[in-house]
VEXDREN-2710 file (C-alpha; in Angstrom, 1 decimal):
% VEXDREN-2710
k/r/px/py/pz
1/UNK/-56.6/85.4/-18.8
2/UNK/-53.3/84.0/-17.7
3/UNK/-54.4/81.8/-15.4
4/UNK/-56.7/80.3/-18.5
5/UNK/-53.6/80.3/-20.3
6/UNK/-51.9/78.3/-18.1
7/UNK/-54.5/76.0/-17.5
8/UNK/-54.6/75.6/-21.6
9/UNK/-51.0/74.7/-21.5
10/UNK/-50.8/72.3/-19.1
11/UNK/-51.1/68.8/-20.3
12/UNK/-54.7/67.3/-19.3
13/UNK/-55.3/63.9/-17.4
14/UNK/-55.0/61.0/-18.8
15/UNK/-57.9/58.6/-18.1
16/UNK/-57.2/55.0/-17.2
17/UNK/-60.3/53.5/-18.2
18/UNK/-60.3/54.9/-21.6
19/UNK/-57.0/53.3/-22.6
20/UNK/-57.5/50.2/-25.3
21/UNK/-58.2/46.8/-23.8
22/UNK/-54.9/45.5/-24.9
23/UNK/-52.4/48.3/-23.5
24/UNK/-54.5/47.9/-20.3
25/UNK/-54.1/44.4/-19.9
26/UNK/-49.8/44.5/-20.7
27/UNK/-49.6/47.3/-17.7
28/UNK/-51.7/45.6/-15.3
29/UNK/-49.5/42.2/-16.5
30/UNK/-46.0/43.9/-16.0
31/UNK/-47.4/45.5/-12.6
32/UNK/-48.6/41.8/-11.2
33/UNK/-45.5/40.4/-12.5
34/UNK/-43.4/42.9/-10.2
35/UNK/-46.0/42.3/-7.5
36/UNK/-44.9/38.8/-7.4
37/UNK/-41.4/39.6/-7.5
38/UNK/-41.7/41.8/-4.7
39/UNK/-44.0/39.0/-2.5
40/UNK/-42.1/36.2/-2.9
41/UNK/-38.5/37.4/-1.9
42/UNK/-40.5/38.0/1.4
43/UNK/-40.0/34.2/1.8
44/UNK/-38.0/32.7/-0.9
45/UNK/-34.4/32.8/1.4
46/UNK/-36.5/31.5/4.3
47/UNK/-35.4/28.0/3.1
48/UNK/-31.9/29.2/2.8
49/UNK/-30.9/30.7/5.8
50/UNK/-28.9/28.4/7.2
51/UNK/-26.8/28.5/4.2
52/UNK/-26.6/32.2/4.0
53/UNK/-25.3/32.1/7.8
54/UNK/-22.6/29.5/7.2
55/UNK/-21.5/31.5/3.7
56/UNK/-21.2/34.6/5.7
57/UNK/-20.3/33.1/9.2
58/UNK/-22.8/34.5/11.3
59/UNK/-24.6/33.3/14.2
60/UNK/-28.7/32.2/14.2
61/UNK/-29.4/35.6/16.4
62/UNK/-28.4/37.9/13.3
63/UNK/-29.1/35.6/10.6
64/UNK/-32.9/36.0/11.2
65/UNK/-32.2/39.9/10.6
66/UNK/-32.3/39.1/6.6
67/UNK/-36.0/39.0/7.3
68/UNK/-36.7/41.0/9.7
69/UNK/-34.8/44.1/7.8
70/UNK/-37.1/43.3/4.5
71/UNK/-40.0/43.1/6.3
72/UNK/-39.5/46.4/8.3
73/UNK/-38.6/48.1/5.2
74/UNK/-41.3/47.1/3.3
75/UNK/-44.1/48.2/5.5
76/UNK/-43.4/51.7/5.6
77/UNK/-43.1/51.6/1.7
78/UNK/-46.4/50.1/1.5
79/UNK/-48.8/53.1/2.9
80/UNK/-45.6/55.9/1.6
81/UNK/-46.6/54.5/-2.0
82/UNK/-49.7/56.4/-2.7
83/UNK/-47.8/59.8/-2.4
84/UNK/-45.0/58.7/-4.3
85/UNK/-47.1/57.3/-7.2
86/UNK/-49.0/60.7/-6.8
87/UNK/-46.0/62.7/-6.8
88/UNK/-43.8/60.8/-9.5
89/UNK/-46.6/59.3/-11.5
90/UNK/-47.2/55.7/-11.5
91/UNK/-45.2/54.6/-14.3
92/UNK/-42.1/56.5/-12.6
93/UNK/-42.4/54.8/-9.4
94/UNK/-43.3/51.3/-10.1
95/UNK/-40.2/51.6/-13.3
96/UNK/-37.5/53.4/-9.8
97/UNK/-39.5/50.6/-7.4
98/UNK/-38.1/47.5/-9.8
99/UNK/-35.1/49.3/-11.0
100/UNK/-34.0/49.5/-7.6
101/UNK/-35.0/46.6/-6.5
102/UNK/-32.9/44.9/-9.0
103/UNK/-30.1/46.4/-8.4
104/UNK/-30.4/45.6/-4.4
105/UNK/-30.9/42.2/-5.3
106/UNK/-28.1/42.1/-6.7
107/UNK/-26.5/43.4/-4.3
108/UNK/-27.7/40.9/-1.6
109/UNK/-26.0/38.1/-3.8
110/UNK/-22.4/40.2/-3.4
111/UNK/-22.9/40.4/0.6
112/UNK/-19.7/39.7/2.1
113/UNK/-20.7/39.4/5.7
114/UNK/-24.0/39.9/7.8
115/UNK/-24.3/44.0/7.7
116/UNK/-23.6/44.4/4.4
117/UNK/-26.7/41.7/3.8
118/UNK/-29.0/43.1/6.5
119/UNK/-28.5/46.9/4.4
120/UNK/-29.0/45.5/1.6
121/UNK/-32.2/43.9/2.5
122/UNK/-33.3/46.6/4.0
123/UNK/-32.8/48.3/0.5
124/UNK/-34.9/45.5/-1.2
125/UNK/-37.5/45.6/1.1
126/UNK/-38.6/49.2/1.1
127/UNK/-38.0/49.9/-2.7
128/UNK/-39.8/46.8/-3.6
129/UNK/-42.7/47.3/-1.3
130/UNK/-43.7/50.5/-4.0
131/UNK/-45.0/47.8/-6.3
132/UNK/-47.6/46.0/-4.2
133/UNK/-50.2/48.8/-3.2
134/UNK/-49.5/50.2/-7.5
135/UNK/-50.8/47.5/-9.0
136/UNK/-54.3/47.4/-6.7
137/UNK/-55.1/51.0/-7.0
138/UNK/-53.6/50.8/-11.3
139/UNK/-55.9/47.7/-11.7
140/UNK/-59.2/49.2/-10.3
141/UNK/-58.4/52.6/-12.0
142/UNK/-58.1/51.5/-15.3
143/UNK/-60.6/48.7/-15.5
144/UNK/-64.6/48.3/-14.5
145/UNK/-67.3/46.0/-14.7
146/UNK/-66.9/42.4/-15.1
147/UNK/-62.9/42.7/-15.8
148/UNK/-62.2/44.7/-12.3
149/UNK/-64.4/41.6/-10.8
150/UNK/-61.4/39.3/-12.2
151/UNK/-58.8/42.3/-10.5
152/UNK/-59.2/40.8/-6.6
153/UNK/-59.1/37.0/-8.2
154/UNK/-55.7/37.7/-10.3
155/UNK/-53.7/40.0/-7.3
156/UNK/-55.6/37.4/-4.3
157/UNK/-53.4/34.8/-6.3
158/UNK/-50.3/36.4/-6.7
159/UNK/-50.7/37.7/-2.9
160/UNK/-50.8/34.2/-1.6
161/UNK/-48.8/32.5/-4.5
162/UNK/-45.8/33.8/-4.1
163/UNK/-45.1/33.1/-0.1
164/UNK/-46.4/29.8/-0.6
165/UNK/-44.4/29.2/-3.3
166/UNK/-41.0/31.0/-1.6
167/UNK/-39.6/28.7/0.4
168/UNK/-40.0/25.9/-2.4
169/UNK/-38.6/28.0/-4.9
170/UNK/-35.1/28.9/-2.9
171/UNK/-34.7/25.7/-2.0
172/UNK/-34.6/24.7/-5.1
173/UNK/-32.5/27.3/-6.3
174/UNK/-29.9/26.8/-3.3
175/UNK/-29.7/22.8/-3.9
176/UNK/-29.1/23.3/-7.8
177/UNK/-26.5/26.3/-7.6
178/UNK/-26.2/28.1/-4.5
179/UNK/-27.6/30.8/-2.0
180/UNK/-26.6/33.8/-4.1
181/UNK/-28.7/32.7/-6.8
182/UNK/-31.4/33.2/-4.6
183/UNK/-31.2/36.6/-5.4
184/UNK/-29.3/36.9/-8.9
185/UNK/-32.8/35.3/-10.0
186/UNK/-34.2/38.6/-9.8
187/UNK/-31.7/40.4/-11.9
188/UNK/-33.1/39.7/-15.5
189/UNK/-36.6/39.8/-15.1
190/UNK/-36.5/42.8/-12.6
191/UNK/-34.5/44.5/-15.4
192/UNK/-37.1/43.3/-18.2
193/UNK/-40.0/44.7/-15.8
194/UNK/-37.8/48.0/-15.5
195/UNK/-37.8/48.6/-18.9
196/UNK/-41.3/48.0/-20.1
197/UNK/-42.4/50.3/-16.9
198/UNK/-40.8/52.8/-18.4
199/UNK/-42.1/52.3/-22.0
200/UNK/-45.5/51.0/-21.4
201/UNK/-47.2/52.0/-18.5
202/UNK/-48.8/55.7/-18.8
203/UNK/-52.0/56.0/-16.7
204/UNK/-51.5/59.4/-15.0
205/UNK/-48.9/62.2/-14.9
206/UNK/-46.4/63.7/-12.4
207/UNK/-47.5/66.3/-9.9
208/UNK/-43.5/66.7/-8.8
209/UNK/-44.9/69.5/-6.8
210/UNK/-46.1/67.5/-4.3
211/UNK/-42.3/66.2/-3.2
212/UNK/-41.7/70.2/-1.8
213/UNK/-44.4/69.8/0.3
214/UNK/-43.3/66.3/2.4
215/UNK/-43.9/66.2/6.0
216/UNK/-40.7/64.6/7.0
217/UNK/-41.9/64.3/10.7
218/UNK/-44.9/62.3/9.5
219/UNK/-42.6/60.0/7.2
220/UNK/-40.1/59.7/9.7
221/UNK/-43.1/58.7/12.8
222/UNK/-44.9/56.7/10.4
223/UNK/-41.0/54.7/9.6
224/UNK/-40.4/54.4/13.3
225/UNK/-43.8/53.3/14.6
226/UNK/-44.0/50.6/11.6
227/UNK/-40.6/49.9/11.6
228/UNK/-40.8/49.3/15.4
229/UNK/-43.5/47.4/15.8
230/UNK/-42.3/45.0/13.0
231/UNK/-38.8/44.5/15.2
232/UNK/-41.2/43.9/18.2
233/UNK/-43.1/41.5/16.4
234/UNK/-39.6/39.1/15.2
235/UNK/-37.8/39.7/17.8
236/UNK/-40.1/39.1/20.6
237/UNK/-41.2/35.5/20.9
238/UNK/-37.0/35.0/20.8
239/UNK/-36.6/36.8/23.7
240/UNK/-39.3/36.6/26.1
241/UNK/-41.0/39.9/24.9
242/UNK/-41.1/42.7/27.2
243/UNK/-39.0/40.9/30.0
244/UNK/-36.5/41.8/27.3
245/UNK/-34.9/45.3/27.5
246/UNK/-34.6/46.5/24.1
247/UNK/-37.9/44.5/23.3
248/UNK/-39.7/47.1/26.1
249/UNK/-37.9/50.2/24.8
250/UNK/-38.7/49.0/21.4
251/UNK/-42.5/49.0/22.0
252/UNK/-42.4/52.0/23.5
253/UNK/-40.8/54.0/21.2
254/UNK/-43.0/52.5/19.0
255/UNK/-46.1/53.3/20.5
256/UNK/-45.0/57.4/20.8
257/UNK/-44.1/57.4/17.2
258/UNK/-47.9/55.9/16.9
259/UNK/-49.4/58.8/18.7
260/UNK/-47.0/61.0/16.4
261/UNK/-48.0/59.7/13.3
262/UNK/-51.9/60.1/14.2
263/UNK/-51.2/63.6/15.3
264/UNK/-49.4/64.9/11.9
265/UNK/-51.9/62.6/10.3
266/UNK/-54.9/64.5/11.2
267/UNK/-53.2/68.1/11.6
268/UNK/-50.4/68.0/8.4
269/UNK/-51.2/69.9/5.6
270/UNK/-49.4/67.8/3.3
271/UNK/-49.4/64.3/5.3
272/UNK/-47.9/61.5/4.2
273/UNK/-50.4/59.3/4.4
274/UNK/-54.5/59.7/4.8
275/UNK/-56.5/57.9/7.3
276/UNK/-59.7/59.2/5.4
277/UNK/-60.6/55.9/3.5
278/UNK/-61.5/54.4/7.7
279/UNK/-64.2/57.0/7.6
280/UNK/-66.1/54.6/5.4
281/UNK/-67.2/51.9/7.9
282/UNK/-67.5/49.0/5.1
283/UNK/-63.4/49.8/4.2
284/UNK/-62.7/49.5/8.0
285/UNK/-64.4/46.3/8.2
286/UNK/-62.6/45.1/5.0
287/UNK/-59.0/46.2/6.6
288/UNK/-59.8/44.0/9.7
289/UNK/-60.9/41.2/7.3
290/UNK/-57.6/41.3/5.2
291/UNK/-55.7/41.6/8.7
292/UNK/-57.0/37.9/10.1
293/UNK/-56.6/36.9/6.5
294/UNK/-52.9/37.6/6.4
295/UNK/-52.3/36.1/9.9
296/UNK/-54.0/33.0/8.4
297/UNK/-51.9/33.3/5.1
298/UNK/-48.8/33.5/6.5
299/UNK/-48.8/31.7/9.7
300/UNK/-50.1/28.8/8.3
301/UNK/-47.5/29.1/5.4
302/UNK/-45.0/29.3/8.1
303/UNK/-46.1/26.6/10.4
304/UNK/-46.7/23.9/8.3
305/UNK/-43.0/24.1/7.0
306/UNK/-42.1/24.5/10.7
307/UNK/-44.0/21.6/11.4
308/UNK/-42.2/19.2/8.7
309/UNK/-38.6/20.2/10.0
310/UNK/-39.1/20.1/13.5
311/UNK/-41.3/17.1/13.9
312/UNK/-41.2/14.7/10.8
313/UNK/-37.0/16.4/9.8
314/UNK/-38.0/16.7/6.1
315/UNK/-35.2/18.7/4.5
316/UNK/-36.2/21.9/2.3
317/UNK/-36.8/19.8/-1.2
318/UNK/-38.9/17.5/0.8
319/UNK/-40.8/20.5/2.7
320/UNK/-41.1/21.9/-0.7
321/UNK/-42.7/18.7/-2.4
322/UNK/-45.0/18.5/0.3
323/UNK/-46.3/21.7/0.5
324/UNK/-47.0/22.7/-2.9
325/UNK/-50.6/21.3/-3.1
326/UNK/-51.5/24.6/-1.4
327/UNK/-50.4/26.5/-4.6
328/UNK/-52.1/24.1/-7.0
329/UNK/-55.5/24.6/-5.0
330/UNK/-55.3/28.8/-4.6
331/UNK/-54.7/28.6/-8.5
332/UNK/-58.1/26.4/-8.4
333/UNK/-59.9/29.3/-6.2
334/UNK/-59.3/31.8/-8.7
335/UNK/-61.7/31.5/-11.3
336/UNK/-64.8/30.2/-8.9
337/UNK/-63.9/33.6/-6.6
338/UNK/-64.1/35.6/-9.5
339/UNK/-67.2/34.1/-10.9
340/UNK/-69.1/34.1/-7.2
341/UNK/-67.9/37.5/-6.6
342/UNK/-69.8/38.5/-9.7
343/UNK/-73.1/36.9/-8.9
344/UNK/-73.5/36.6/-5.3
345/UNK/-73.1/39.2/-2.7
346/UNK/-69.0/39.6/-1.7
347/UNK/-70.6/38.9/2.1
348/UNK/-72.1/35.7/1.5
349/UNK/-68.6/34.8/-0.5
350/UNK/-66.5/36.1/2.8
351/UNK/-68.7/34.3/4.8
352/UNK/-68.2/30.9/3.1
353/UNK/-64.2/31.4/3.0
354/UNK/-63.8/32.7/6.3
355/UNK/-65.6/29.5/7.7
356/UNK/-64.1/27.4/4.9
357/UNK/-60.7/28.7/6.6
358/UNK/-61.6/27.9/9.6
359/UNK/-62.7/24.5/8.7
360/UNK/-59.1/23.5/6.7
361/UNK/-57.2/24.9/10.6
362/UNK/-59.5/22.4/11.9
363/UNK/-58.5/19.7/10.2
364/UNK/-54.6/20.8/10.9
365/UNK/-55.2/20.6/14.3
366/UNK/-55.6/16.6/14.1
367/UNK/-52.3/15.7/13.5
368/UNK/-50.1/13.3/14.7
369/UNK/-45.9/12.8/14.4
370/UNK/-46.4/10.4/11.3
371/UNK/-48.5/13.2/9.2
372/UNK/-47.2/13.4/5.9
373/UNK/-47.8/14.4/2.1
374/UNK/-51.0/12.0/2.3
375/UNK/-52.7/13.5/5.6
376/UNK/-52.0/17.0/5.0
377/UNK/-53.6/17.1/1.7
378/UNK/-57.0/17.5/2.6
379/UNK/-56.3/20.5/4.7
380/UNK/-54.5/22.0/2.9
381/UNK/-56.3/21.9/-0.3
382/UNK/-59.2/23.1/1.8
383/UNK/-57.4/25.8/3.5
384/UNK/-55.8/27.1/0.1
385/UNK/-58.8/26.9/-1.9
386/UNK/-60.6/29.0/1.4
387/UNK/-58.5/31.7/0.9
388/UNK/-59.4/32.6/-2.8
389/UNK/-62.5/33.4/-1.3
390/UNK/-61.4/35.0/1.7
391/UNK/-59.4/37.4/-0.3
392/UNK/-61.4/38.2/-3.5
393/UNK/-64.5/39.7/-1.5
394/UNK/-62.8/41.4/0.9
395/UNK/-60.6/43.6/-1.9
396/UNK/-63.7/44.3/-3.8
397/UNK/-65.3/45.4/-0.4
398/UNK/-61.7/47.5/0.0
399/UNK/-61.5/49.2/-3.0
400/UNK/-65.0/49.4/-5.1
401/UNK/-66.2/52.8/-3.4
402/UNK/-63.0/54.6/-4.0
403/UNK/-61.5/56.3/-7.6
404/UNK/-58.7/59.2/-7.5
405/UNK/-56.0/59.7/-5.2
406/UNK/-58.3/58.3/-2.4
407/UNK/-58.2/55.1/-4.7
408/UNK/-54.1/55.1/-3.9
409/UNK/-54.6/55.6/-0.6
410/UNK/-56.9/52.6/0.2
411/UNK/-54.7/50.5/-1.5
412/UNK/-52.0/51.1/0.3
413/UNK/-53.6/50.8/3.7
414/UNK/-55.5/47.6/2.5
415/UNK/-52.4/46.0/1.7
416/UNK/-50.1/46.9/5.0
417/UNK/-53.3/45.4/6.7
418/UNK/-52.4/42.0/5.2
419/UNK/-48.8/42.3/6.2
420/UNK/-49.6/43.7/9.5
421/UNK/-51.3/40.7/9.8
422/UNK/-49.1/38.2/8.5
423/UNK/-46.1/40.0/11.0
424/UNK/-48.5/39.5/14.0
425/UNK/-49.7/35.7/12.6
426/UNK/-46.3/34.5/12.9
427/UNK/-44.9/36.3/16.2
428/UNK/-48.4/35.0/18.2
429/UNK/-48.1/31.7/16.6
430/UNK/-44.7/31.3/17.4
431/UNK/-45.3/32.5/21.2
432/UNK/-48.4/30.0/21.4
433/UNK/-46.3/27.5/20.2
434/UNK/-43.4/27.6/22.6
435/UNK/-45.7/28.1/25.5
436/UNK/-48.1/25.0/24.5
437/UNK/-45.0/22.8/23.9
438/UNK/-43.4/23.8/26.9
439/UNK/-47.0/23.1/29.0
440/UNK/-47.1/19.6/27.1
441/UNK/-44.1/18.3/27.8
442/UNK/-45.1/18.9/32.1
443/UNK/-48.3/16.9/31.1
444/UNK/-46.9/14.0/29.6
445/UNK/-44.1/14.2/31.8
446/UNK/-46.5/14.3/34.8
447/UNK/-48.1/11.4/33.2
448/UNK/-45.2/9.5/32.9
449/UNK/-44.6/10.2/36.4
450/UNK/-48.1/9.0/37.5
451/UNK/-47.5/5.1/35.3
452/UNK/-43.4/4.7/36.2
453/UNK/-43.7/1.2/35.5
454/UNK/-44.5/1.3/31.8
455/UNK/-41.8/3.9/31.6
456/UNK/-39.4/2.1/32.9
457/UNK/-39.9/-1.2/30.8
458/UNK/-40.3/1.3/27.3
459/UNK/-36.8/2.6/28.3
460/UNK/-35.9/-1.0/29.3
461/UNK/-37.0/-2.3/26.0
462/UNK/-35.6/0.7/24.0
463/UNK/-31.5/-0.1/25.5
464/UNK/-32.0/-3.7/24.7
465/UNK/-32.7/-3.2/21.4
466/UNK/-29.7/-0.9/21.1
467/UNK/-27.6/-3.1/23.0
468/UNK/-28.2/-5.9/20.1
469/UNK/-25.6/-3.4/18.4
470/UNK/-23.9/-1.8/21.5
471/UNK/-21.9/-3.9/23.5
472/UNK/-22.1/-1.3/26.5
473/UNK/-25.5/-2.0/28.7
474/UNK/-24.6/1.4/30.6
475/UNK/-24.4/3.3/26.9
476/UNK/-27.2/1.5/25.6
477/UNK/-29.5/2.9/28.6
478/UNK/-28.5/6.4/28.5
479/UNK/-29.0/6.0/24.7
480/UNK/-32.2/5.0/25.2
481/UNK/-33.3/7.5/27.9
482/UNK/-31.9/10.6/25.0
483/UNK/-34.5/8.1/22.6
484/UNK/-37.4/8.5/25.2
485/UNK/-36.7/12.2/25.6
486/UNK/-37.0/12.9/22.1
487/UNK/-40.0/11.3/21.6
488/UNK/-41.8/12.8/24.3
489/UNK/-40.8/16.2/22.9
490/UNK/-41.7/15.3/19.5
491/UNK/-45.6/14.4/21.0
492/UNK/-45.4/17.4/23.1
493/UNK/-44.7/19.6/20.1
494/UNK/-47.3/17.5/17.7
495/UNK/-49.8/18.5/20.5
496/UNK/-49.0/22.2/20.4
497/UNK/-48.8/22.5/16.9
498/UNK/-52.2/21.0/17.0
499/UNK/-53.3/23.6/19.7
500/UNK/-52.2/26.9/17.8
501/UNK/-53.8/25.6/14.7
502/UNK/-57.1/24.8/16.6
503/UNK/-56.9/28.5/18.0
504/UNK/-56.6/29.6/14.5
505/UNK/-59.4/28.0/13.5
506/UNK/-61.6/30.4/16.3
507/UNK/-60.1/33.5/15.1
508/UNK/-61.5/33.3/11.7
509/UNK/-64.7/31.7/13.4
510/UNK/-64.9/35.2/15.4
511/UNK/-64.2/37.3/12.0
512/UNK/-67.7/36.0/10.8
513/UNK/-69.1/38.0/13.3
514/UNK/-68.5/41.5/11.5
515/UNK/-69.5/40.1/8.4
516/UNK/-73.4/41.1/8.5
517/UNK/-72.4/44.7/9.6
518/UNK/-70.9/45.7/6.1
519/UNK/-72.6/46.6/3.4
520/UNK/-71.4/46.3/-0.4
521/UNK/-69.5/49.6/-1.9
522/UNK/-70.7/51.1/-5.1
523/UNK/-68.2/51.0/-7.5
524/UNK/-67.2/54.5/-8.2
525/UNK/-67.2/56.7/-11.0
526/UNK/-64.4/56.5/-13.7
527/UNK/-61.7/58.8/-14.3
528/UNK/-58.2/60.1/-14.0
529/UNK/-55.7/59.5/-11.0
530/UNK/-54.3/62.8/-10.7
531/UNK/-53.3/64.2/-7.3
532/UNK/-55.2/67.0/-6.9
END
């Protein structure tokens, strides 16, 4: 009798799906709007950095630190999310996750030297990382049929949008006012999304329970082993990797708090996080999917910049300019994703992006020291428009045989996939890169060695046209020797760039390998979110 009394009292589920169209479609818009807010501060101070290390006179070694500490922080809030949201209800953690996240932006603009910045990133980055995984697992909960088909299409854009669109944006900002601004840009519409969290979103309720019974050992393994292997990841292509001290003891620390986390995994009562969405073959194949997708995304988001600086010395408005084709064709592959996800199976769509992907790197890997707006806008409206249909398939593929608290979970292991990715895309290219470069300039110096003739009349010719303006002959040669030097790095470093993005190209060509091994989830039954 009591315990049916109790049971009567207790306030009963709330049902996503069975909320009106309209409520359902302002949460799921204040969620991907804090989404985006979250994803593009990933990148938006990339193209401020070295104005945020001469404002806070600091050197390049700890300057890079501002993104390192977000990134760390943000992957161990990615897969901590689905017991949070469980234990404090969605609409409690995503309204804390952009409250928070506010308030540490702001706080980033106030940084008076390097530490003070690298906390307070650190802040940002694990607060805000609450939002990403929510909005997946809130968007398939509430919504079915035809409307969850356009779920993948609307979060795919905002997942690749916003670190396109990063560096553009905080250039922009830093030429018009300043560096701070960068992040004082997130203060009123962090608030506004703060505020209607709070007042709108109600798709399940608290279990508060559930905060009594954290295994801190498996929090605190899964920080360190995520944590670590993000700091591995930045710091290593700096510093030689493992030849490195701290880059050894880093890895290995790592790796411990790896076995750790596995361990309380499997044997916690109450663990943090649950490996059980792997047991499903088709979500394992989907997580390795969205991991060569996010070392795609974000490598080639970073290289191409890279590539403009270095070799063609664009500054960030130029960079900026240039590169936002890319953002214009993933808006493009939104609609036609959606649509083909619909009609045709999500493994003949994957198959067509992956090798569409492919194809764009391809093209990247033709270019040549004079490559501007006008030859990189092929591939890179084919590369951009690729991963709209990279992306769309694979989430369905993710998330479609899941509902509940298993729903959360999946989400939130999709989605540090991605990153995981995107941290590893970077740290390889950047490693290939300074390997490739390095090995180029021996070839071209070897064949410069082999023809010392026509080197020594292009140097010869190169100091007589500077000495038509500089009277010394003897400054005029070693003028034109530093020339001659330059531009056999900047071939060396066109060639390497072209290398890495021709590797690229083979990783995604290898990813259509697993393709014909999965097999299309059924979408599963409706119903409420509650932690059980």
């Amino acid at each position: 009798m009591a315990e049916s009394a109790a049971s009567a009292s207790s306030p009963s589920p709330i049902d996503p799906m069975a909320l009106p169209d309209r409520l359902k479609f302002l949460i799921f818009g204040i969620m991907a709007f804090g989404q985006f807010m979250a994803l593009i501060d990933i990148q938006i101070v990339a193209a401020s950095l070295n104005e945020v290390q001469a404002g806070l006179s600091t050197g390049p070694d700890e300057i890079s630190w501002v993104q390192t500490a977000y990134l760390m922080a943000e992957l161990v809030m990615i897969p901590f999310s689905a017991f949070l949201a469980q234990a404090l209800s969605t609409r409690w953690l995503f309204a804390l996750s952009a409250g928070l996240f506010t308030v540490s932006s702001a706080l980033c603009g106030l940084a008076w030297n390097i530490e003070s910045m690298i906390l307070f990133r650190a802040i940002q980055g694990f607060v805000g990382g609450a939002m990403v995984p929510t909005v997946f697992a809130t968007g398939f909960a509430m919504f079915s049929g035809k409307q969850r088909a356009m779920i993948p299409a609307i979060l795919g854009m905002v997942s690749v949008l916003a670190p396109t669109l990063g560096p553009t944006v905080g250039g922009w900002i830093t030429d018009a006012w300043n560096w701070r601004w960068v992040f004082y840009i997130n203060v009123a519409p962090g608030a506004a999304v703060t505020l209607l969290a709070i007042f709108v979103i109600r798709v399940d309720r608290p279990n508060l329970g559930m905060l009594k019974r954290i295994d801190w050992v498996h929090l605190g393994a899964m920080a360190v082993f995520l944590g670590g292997l993000e700091y591995v990841l930045e710091e290593g292509p700096k510093n030689d990797w493992f030849s490195d001290s701290g880059i050894a003891i880093g890895a290995w620390v790592s790796l411990v708090a790896f076995v750790l986390f596995l361990e309380r995994s499997f044997r916690s009562s109450s663990p943090i996080v649950r490996l059980s969405p792997f047991a499903k073959p088709t979500f394992a194949f989907a997580c390795i999917f969205n991991l060569v997708i996010g070392f795609g995304l974000y490598a080639g988001t970073y290289l191409v910049p890279l590539f403009l600086g270095r070799v063609r010395g664009y500054n960030a408005s130029e960079i900026g300019t240039t590169v936002f084709i890319a953002g214009i064709a993933q808006l493009m592959g939104v609609p036609i994703a959606a649509a083909l996800s619909q009609r045709v199976d999500q493994r003949i769509v994957i198959t067509v992006g992956l090798a569409l992907f492919a194809f764009g790197l391809w093209l990247f890997s033709a270019m040549t020291p004079e490559w501007g707006f006008q030859a990189l806008l092929w591939p890179q409206l084919v590369r951009s428009f690729a991963i709209m249909l990279c992306i769309v398939p694979s989430v369905g593929l993710a998330l479609n045989g899941f509902a509940g608290a298993e729903l959360r979970y999946a989400s939130g292991l999709f989605n540090l996939m991605r990153n995981l990715g995107g941290a590893i895309g970077i740290a390889v290219t950047t490693t290939w890169l300074q390997d490739m470069s390095r090995l180029h300039t021996l070839r071209l110096a070897e064949a410069l060695g082999n023809a010392p003739r026509a080197a020594t009349d292009t140097v010869a010719s190169l100091a007589q046209q500077i000495g038509a303006v500089t009277p010394d002959p003897a400054r005029a040669l070693l003028t034109a020797q530093a020339l001659m030097g330059r531009i056999v790095g900047r071939e060396a470093l066109t060639l390497a760039f072209d290398d890495v993005f021709r590797l690229m190209a083979w990783l995604f060509v290898g990813a259509l390998v697993l393709v014909p091994l999965c097999r299309p989830p059924r979408q599963a039954a409706s119903g409420p979110i509650e932690a059980h």
